[in-house]
C-alpha positions as CSV (number, residue, x, y, z in Angstrom):
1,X,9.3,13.7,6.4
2,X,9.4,10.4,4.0
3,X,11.0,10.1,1.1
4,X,9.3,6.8,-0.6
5,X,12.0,4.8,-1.8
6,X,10.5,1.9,-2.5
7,X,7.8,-0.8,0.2
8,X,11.0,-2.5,1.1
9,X,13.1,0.9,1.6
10,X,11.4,4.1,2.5
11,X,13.6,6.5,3.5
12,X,13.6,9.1,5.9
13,X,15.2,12.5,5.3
14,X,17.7,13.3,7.2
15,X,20.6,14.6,5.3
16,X,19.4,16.9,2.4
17,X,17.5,19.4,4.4
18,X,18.0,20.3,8.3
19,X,15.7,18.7,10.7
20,X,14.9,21.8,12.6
21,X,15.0,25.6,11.6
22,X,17.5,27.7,12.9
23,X,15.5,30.6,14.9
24,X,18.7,33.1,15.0
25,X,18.2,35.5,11.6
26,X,21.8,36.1,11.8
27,X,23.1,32.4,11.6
28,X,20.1,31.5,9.1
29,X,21.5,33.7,7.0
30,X,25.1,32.4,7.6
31,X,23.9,29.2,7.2
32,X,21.9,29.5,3.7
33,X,25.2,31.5,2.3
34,X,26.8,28.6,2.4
35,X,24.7,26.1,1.9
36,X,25.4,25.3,-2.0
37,X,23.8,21.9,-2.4
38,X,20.7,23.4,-2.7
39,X,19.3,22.1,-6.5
40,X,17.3,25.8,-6.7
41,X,17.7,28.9,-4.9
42,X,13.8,28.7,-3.5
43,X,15.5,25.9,-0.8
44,X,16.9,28.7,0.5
45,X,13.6,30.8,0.5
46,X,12.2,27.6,2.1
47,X,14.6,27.5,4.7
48,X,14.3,30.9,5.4
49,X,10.6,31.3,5.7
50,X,10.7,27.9,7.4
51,X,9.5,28.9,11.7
52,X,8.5,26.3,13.2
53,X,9.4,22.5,13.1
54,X,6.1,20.7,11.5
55,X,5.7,23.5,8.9
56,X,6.5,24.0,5.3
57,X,4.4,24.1,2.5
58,X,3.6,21.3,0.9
59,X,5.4,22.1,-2.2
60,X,8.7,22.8,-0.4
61,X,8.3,19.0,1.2
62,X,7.4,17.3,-1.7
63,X,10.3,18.7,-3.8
64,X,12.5,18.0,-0.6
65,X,12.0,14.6,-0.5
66,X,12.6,14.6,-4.8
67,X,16.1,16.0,-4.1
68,X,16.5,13.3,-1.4
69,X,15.7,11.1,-3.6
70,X,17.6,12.1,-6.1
71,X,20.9,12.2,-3.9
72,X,20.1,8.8,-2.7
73,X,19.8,7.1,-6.6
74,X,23.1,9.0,-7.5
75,X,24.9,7.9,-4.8
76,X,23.6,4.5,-5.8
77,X,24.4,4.8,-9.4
78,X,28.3,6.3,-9.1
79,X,29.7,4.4,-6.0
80,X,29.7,7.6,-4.1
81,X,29.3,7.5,-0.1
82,X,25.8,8.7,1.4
83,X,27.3,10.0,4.4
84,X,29.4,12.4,2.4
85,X,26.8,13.5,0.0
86,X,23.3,12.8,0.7
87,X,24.0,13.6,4.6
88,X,26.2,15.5,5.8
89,X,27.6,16.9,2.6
90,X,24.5,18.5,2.0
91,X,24.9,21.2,5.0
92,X,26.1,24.6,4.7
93,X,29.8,24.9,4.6
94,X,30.8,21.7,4.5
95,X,33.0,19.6,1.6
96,X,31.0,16.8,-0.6
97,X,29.5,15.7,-3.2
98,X,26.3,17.3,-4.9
99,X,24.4,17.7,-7.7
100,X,26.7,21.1,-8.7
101,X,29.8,19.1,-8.3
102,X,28.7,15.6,-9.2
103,X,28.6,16.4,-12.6
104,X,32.4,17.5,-13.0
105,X,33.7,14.3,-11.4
106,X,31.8,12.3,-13.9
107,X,33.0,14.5,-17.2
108,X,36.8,14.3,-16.0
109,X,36.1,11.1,-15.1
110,X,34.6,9.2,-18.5
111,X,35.0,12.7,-21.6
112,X,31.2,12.8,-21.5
113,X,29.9,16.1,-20.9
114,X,27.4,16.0,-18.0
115,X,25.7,19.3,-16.0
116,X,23.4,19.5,-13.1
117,X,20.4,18.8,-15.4
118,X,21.2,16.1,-17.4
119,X,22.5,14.4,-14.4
120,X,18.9,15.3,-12.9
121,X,17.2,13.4,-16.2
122,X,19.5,10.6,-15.3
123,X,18.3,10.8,-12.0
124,X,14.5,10.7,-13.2
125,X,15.5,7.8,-15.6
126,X,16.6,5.6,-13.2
127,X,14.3,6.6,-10.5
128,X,10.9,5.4,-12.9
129,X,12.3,3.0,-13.9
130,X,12.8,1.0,-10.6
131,X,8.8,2.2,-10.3
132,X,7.9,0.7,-13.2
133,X,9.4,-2.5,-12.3
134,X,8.4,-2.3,-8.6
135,X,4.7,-1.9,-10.0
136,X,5.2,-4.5,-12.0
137,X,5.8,-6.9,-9.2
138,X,2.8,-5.5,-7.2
139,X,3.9,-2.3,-5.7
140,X,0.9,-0.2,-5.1
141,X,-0.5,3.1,-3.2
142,X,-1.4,1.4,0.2
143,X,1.9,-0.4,0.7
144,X,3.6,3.1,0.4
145,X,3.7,4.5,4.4
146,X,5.9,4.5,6.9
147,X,5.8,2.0,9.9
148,X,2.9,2.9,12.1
149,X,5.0,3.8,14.8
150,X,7.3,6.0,13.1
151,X,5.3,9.0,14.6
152,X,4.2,9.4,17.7
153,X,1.4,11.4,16.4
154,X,-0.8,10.7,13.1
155,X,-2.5,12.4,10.8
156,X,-3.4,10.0,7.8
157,X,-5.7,12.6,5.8
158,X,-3.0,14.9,5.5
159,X,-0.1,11.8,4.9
160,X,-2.2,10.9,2.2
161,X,-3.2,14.4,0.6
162,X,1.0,14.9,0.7
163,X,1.4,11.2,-0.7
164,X,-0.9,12.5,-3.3
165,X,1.0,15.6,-4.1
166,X,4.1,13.8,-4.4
167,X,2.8,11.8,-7.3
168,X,1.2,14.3,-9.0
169,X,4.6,15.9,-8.9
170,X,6.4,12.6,-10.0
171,X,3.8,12.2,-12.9
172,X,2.6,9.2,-11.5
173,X,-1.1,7.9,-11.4
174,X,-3.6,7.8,-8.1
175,X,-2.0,4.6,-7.3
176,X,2.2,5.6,-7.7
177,X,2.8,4.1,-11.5
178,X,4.3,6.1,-14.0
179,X,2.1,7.6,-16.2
180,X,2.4,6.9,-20.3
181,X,3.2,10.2,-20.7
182,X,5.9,10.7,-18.0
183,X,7.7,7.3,-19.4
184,X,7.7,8.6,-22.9
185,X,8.9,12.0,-21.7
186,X,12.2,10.4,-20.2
187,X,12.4,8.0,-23.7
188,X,11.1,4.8,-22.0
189,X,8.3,4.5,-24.3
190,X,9.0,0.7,-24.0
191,X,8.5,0.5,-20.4
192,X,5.0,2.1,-20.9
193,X,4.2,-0.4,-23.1
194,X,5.2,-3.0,-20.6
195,X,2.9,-1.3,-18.3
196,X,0.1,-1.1,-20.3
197,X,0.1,-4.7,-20.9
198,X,1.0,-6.0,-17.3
199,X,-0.5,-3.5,-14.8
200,X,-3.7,-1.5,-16.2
């Protein structure tokens, strides 16, 4: 699974979610009790309906990859390490940062009230913007995929039906820019405008 960073950085997932189910119902069930970096409970449901390696619905992958992302640009944004948030923070029973906790360290921190959703808008803030400007320099649907040895089986139809997804959940266009309406949702109105201009 891909979570697309950007052409020059795509990112695999390897830290928010586990790379293989756990087949024992006992320790599943140990394992999603403790696992409290989950954004919404239906990553546990995921997890727990999740049998085999290759499947998941596509919903559950596409909003994986969003809270990858999102761990990735708020480590970015607050100095905070990867390793002990985005990876292996993320797993069940172990200390780090997430997007429960992240938001206390940043009101005790700077007086400015933050919870797990407005840190979220930040996350979406920041995220379309470095689209926006990405498309602005050229960035575009076909540079988006992995290197073509990444798998050692392909299935582009299906890559591209999830890439689609993906930016229909993102509120992106066919081609991966921000949509007018998505910019103005966030209150960057002006970058639209930019868009408008430069890109369509």
């Amino acid at each position: 699974m891909i979570a697309t960073g950007e052409d020059m950085a795509i990112t695999q997932i390897e830290g928010s979610f586990p790379q293989d189910p756990i087949t024992d119902p006992e320790l599943k069930e140990e394992f999603i009790r403790k696992w409290v970096a989950v954004p919404d409970k239906k990553f546990h449901d995921w997890f727990r309906q999740w049998v085999k390696r290759d499947q998941l619905p596509d919903e559950a992958m596409v909003e994986i990859c969003d809270w990858n992302e999102c761990m990735h640009y708020l480590d970015d944004a607050l100095g905070l390490c990867g390793f002990v948030s985005s990876f292996r923070g993320q797993f069940g029973g172990t200390t780090g940062y997430h997007v429960w906790n992240m938001p206390q360290v940043i009101t005790h921190t700077t007086g400015i009230e933050f919870d797990k959703d407005r840190l979220w808008a930040c996350f979406q803030r920041n995220r379309n913007l470095i689209r926006a400007l990405n498309n602005r320099r050229g960035l575009r649907r076909h540079m988006e995929r992995p290197p073509e040895d990444h798998w050692a089986v392909r299935n582009e139809e299906y890559e591209q039906q999830l890439l689609t997804k993906y930016y229909d959940f993102k509120g992106w266009t066919f081609d991966g820019i921000p949509t007018k309406e998505t910019l103005e949702r966030l209150s960057l109105g002006y970058v639209a405008e930019d868009l408008i201009k430069r890109v369509f």
